[in-house]
N, C-alpha and C positions, 0 to 999 in steps of 0.2 A: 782289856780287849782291844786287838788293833787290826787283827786280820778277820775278813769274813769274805763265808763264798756262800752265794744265793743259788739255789737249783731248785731250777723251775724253766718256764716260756719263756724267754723274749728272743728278739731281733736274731734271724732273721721270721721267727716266728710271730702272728700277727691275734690281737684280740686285745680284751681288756684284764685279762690276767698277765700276759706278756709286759702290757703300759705300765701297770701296777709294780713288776718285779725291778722293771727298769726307773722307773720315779723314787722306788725304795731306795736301788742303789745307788742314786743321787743325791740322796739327802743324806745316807750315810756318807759320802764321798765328801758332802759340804761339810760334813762334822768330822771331818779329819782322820776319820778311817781306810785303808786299802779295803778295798772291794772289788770281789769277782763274780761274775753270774756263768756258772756252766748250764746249758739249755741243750736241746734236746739235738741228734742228726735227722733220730725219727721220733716225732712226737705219737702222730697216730698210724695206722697201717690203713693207708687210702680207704680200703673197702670197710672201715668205721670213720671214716671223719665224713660230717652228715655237709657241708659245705662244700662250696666250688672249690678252694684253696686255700691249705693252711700257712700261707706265705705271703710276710709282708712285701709289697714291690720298692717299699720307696727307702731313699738310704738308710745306714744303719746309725743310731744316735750316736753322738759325741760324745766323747771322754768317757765311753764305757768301755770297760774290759770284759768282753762277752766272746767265752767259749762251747762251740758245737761237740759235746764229746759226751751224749747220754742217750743211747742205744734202748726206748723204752719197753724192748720185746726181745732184746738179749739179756737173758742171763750172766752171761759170761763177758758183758760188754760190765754188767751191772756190778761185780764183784771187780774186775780192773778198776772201772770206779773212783768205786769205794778205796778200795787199798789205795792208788794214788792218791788221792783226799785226806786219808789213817796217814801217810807218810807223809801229805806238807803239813799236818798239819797246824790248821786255821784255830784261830780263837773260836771262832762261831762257823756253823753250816746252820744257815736257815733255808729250807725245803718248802716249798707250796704244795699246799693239796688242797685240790677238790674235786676228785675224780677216784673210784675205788679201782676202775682200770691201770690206776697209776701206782697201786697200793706195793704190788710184789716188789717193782724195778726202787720205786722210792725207800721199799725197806728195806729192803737190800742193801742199797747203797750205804744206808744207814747204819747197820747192821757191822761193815767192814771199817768205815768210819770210826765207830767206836771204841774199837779196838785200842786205839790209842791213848785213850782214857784221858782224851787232856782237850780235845773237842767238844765243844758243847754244841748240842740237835735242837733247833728250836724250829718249829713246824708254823705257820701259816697259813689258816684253815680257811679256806671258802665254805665249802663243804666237810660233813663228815659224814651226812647221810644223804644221800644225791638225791635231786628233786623227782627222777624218774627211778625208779626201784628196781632193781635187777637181782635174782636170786644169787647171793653167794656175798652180793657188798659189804657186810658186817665182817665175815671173815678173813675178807681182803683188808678191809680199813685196821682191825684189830690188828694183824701183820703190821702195819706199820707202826702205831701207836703203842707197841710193845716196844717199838726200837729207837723214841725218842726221849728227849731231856724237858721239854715243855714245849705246850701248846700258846699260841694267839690265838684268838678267833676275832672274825669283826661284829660275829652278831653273837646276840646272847643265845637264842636258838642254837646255834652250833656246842657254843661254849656247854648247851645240857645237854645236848648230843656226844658233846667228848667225854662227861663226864661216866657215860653208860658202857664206856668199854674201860675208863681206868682209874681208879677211884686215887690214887696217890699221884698224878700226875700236873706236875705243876700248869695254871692254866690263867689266863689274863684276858680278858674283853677289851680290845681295842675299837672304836668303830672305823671303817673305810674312810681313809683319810680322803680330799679333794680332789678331782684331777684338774691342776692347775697346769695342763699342761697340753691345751686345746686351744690355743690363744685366745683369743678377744672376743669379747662378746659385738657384735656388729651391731646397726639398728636395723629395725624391721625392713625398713625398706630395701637396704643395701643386700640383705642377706636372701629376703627373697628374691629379687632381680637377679645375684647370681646363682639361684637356683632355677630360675623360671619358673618361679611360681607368681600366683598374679596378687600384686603388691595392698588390693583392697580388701583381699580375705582376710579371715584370722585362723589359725592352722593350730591344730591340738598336737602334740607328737608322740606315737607308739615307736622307740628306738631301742636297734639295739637286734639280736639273735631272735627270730622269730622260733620259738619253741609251744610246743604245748602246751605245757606248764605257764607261758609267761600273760596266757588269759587274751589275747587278740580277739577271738573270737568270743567273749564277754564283751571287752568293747566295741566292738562292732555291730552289738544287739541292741547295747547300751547308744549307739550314735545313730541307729535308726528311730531316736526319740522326739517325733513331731515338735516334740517343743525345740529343739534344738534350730528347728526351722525358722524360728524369727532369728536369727542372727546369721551373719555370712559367714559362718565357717566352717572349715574342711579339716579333715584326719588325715594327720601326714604322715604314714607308716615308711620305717626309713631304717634296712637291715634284710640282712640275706636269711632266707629260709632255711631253718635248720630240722623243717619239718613237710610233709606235703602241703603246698599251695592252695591246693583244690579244696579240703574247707572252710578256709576265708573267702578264696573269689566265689565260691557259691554263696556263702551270709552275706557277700555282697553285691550278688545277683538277686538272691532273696530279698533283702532288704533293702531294693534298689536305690543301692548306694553309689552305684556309678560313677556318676558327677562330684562327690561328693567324700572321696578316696583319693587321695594323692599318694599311691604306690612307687617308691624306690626302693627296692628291694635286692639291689648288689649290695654287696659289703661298701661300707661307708669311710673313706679313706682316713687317717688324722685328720689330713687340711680341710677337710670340709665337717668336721663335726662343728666346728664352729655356728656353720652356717645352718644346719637343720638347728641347733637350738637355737640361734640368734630370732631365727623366721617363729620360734612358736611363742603361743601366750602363757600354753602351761606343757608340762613334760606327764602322761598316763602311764602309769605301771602299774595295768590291773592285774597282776599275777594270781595265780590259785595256790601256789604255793612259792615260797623265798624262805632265805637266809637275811643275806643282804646285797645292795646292786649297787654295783659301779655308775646304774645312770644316775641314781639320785647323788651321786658325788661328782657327775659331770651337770647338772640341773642346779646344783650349789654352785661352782666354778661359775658356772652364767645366771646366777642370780634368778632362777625361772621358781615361778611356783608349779608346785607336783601334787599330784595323785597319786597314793598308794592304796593296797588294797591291806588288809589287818592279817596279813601272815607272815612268820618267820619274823625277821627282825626288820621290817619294814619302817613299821609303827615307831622304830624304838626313834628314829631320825628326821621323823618329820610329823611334827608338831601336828595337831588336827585343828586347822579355824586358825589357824596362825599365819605358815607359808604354803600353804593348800590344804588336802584330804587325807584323810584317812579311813576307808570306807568297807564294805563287806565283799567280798570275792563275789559281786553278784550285779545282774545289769540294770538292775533298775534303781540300785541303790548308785551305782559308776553313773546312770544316767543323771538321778536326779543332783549328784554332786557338780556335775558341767552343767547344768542348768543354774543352777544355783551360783557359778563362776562365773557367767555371760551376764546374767537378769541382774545382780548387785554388784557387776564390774569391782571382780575385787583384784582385780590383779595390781594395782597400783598398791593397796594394800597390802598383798601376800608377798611383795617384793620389798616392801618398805622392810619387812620382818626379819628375810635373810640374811643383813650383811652381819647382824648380830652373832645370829643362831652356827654357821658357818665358821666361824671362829673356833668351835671345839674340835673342828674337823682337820688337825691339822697337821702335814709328814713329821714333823719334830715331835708329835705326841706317840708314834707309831714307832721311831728308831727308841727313845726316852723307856719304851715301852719293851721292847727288845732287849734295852742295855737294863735295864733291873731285874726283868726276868733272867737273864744271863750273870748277873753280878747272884744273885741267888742261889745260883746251883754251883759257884764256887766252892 
């Protein structure tokens, strides 16, 4: 295997699947493979993309070979494609998915690709049953999952989810590797002076796509918990609303949380991801429902201890009583867990844990992981 072409998000498109496709094709890039990522002209059709903008502003990474030529709402854009991709062809096309919206234009492509019979389709799954349901998803996902050579998943979740639409389809459990590619962890204090925030608190952190699904509003019940009041600290929610606003600022109207809410709620650029983890003591992702998150592998990257809640493949990465929680989608159980992390100050602790644990999570196990599934279907 020498050549491989990645389709999916990146640059100039923005988010943490785009980060993820471009980190991928780095490390295969350091292991001596040619690599190309074709991404999308049109990812989503404005009047479904639930954000301000799906476009990164800041330049585009180095030494990547990243082409705009994947038309998600053309058919006829999606069958060009394909055939041009069937005709260079690549040793490998590894595809992302985690969107059933993306199922048609992805299989398709796939579809034409094959043709050549000398390509191998290896899929990278976030998803395979979306967190929010929509009627028709299974039919759309099955579409694609007919048209490839094997699956990755990062969570095991997914991995039983794949196995319900194809019982012969080769399939591997990878977990989310790192992102080691947020730079430096800063100290508390540097990081909150360049945030302005004020440097004697201590700041919990909700990061990341504000969705429904990702339990905000659980912790926000969970942090109107009196006990939390003997200690100085504040919730620092920090990511763009990918849902209406108005029933968090009312739980925290309700809950008068006020004072007590440190709201940044624009999209959160690279260069400053640093800085919101640097500023907290631990990373909350009380979800109601997951797979797996890209924050708890930027919450590794900076050594932070984390909060999960016990769904999808949360649990599978982060230890319970070790490098933080592991708790029940519910607020009083999220509360008494931060009580529990302030009153027996474990954070000196839950960090000592990390640099060990961290170690399996790593882009070499993820290419490694690719090239045996791919030497397989030789």
């Amino acid at each position: 295997m020498k050549t491989i072409k990645i389709i999916g998000p990146a640059y100039p498109f923005r988010g943490g699947i785009a980060t993820t496709n471009e980190r991928l094709a780095q490390e295969f890039i350091s292991m001596g493979f040619d690599v190309e990522i074709e991404t999308f002209t049109i990812q989503y059709p404005s009047i479904l993309f639930p954000g301000k903008t799906q476009f990164n502003l800041k330049p585009a990474p180095e030494n990547l070979s990243i082409k705009r030529t994947v038309n998600s709402v053309n058919p006829f854009n999606w069958i060009n494609v394909g055939k041009r991709i069937c005709n260079e062809k690549p040793d490998l096309v590894i595809i992302r998915y985690w969107l059933p919206f993306m199922a048609p234009c992805l299989g398709t492509i796939a579809s034409q690709i094959r043709k050549n019979r000398q390509t191998k389709i290896i899929c990278l799954a976030d998803n395979i049953v979306p967190h929010e349901h929509r009627a028709g998803d299974r039919v759309l996902t099955n579409y694609f999952i007919q048209r490839i050579d094997g699956l990755i998943a990062m969570s095991k979740s997914v991995l039983a989810d794949a196995k319900t639409f194809r019982n012969n389809l080769p399939l591997e459990f990878c977990p989310h590797p790192i992102f080691d590619n947020y730079g430096k962890r800063l100290s508390f204090e540097d990081s909150k002076q360049k945030l302005n925030l004020d440097v004697n608190t201590k700041y919990l952190l909700f990061f990341g796509f504000i969705r429904d699904y990702k339990g905000l509003d659980l912790l926000l019940n969970a942090f109107a918990d009196e006990r939390l009041r003997k200690y100085p600290v504040k919730l620092l929610v920090a990511g763009e609303y990918y849902s209406s606003p108005e029933p968090y600022l009312e739980l925290i109207r309700k809950n008068n949380l006020d004072e007590l809410i440190e709201l940044r709620t624009d999209f959160i650029p690279e260069d400053e991801v640093n800085l919101y983890f640097s500023s907290a003591d631990m990373v909350v992702q009380p979800y109601k429902s997951a797979t797996q998150s890209g924050v708890t592998q930027i919450g590794y990257h900076f050594n932070k201890p984390m909060l999960v809640t016990n769904v999808g493949g949360l649990a599978e990465i982060i230890p319970d009583g070790k490098i933080g929680y592991v708790v029940e989608p519910d607020s009083q159980n999220i509360a008494d867990a931060l009580v529990d992390f302030y009153a027996n100050n474990r954070i000196q602790e839950f960090e000592a844990n990390i640099e060990a644990e961290k170690k399996k999570f790593s882009w070499s196990n993820m290419v490694n992981t690719f090239i045996s599934m791919y030497e397989q279907q030789l």
